[in-house]
C-alpha positions in Angstrom: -18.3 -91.2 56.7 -15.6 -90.7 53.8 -16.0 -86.6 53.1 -17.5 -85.7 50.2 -15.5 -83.5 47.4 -16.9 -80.0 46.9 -20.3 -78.9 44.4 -18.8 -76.6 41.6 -21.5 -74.5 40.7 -19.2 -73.3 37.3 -20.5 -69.3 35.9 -18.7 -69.9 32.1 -19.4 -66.3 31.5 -16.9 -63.8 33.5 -19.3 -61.8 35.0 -17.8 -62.2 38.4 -20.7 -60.1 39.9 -23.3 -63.4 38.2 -21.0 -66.0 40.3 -21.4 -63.9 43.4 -25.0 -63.6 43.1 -25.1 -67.2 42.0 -23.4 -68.1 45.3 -25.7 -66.1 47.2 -28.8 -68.2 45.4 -27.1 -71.7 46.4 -26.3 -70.6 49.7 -29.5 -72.5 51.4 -28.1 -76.1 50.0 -24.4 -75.3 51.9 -25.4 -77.8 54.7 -23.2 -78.6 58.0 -21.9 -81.7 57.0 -22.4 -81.4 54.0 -20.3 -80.7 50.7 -18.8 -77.2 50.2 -20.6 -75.5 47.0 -17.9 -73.1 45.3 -19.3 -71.1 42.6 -16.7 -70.4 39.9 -16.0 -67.8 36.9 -14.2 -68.4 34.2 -12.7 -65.6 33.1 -11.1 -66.0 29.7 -15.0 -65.8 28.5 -17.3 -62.7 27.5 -19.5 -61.4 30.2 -22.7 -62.8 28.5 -23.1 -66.2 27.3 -25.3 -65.0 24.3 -24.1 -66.9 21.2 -23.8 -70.0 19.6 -19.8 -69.1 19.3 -20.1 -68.1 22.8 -21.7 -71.7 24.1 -19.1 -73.5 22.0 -16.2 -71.7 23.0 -17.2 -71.7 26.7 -18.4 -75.4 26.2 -14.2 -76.0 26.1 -13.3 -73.7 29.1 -15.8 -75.3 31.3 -14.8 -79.2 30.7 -10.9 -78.1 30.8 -12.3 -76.7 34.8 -14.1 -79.6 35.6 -10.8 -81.2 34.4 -8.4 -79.0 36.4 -10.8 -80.0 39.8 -10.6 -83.8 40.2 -11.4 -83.5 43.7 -15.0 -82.2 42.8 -17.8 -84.5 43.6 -20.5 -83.4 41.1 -20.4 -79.9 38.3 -23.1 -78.0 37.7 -23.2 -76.0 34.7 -25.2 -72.4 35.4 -25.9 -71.4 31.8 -29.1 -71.8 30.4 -27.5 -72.6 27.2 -25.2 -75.4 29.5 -22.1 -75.1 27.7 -20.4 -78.5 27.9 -22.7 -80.6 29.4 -22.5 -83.0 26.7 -18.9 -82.8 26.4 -18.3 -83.3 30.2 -20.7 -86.6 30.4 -17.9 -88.0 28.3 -14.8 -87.3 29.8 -15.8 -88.0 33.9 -18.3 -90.1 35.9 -18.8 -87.6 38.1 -22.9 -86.3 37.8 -23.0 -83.5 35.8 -26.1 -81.2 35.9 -27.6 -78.6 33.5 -29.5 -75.6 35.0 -32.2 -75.7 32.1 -32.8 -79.6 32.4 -32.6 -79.5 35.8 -34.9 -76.4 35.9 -37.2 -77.8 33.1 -37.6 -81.1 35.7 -38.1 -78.9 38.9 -41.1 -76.8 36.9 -42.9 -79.9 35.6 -43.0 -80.7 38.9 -45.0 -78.3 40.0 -47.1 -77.7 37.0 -48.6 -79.2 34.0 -47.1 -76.7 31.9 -44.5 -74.6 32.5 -42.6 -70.9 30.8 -39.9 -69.7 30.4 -38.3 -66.3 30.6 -35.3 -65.9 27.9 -32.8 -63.5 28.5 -33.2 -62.4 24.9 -35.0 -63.3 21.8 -31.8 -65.0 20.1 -31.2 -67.6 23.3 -34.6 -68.8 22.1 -34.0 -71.3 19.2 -31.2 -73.3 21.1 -33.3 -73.7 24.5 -36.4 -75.1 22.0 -34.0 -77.3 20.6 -32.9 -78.9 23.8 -36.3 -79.1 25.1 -37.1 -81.0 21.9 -33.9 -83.4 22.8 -35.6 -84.0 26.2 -39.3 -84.4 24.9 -41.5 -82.1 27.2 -42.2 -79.6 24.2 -45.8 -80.8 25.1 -45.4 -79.5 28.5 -44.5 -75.9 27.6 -46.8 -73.5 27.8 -43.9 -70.5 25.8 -40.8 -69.0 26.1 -40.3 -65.1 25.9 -38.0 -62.8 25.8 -38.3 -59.0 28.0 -39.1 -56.2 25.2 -35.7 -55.3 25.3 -32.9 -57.7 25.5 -30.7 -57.7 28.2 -27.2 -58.0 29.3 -26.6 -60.7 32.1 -25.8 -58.1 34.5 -28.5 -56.0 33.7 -31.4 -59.5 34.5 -30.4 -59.5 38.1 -31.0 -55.9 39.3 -34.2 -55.2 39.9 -33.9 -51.7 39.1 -32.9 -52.5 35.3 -35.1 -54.9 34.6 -38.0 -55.9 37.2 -40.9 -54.6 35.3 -39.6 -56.4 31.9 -39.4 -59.7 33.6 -43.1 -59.0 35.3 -44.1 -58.6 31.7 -42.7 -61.5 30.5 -43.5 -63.3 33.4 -47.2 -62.1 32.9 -47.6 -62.9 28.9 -46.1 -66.9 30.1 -49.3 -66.9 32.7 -51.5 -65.9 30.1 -50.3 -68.3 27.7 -51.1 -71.3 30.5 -47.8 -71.2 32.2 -48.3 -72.7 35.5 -44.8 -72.0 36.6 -42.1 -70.3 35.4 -38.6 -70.6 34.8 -36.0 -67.6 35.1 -33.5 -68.7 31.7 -30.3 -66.8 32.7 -28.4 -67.4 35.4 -28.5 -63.7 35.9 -31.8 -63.4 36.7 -31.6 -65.5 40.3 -31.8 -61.9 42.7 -35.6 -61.8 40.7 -36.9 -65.0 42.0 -38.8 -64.3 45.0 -40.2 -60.9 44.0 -41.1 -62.1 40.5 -43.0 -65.7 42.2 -44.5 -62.9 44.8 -45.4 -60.7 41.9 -47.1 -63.4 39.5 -48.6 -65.5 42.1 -47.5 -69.1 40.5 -44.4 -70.8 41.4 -40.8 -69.4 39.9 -38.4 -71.5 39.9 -34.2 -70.5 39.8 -32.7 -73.2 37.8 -29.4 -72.6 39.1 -31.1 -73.3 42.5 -32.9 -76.6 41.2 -29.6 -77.9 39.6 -27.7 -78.0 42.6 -30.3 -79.4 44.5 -30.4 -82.0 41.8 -26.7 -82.3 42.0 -26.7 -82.5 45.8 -29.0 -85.4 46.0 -27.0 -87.3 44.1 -24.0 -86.6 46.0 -25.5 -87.5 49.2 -26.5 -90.5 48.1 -23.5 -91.4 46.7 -24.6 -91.7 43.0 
């Protein structure tokens, strides 16, 4: 069997502490025999992802990575926001995933309608719109922010930001939610204590997008 070309798994914020915890999420999917999964940072961005300048910006430095990495077998975006995504579907034929699509697919799969936590109230307006583009707005329950926004780093530790999540995650249930999405990256150290917590599935989306993207690698799509 011809070996397959590494899963990039690309962070377009530089928060090289995100990519680490980003690698540790991904690390059940690095399979003996399988493709390598190498989560990257690109470090000419800010730390947060938390603009529309920001996803435009960063939509540029993640296609001119994928570019740079011809040997790559699939990309996978891991911003909520997925900086690029549209960009990159025109310039390779590689499969190129988005963690809030692929996330959005992986909760409607376990739930008639789904929530999702936002990193901060201004992320909201651009996730709504893309769910609009993929027309499952009929499917979601809410999205909410914590009662205090938070930095990227600050959505993966526990310590900083637990109960906020729990909140969030708890408001979602109420409003129907029968699973929930984590939208930031960031947030992937939360997943089982928060799914443990609010008794209803959780689902990373950085997780479902490279399961998504593995798939299709191993079947040669």
């Amino acid at each position: 069997m011809t070996a397959k070309g590494p899963i990039l798994v690309i962070n377009p914020n530089s928060d090289v502490a995100v990519t680490e915890a980003l690698s540790r999420a991904v690390e059940p999917f690095r399979l003996g025999g399988g493709p390598a999964i190498e989560c990257l940072t690109i470090a000419e961005s800010p730390l947060g992802i938390m603009t529309q300048r920001d996803v435009y910006e960063a939509a540029l430095r993640t296609a001119d990575l994928a570019k740079a990495r011809p040997d790559a077998s699939a990309i996978v975006i891991a911003c909520y926001s997925q900086p690029g995504l549209d960009l990159l579907r025109t310039e390779t034929r590689r499969p190129v995933v988005g963690m809030q699509d692929a996330g959005v697919l992986a909760a409607m799969g376990l739930a008639d309608r789904f929530g999702v936590i936002a990193v901060a109230e201004g992320s909201i307006p651009r996730h709504l719109a893309n769910l609009a583009r993929m027309g499952v707005m009929s499917r979601l329950a809410g999205e909410v922010a914590p009662a205090r926004a938070l930095t990227v780093a600050e959505s993966g530790d526990p310590s900083a930001s637990f109960d906020l999540l729990r909140e969030a995650g708890t408001k979602l249930k109420q409003m129907g939610a029968g699973a929930i999405i984590l939208g930031c990256a960031g947030m992937s150290p939360q997943r089982g204590i928060l799914e443990e917590a609010l008794g209803i599935p959780v689902v990373d989306a950085t997780q479902a997008a490279v399961a998504q993207a593995l798939g299709r690698v191993l079947v040669g799509g």
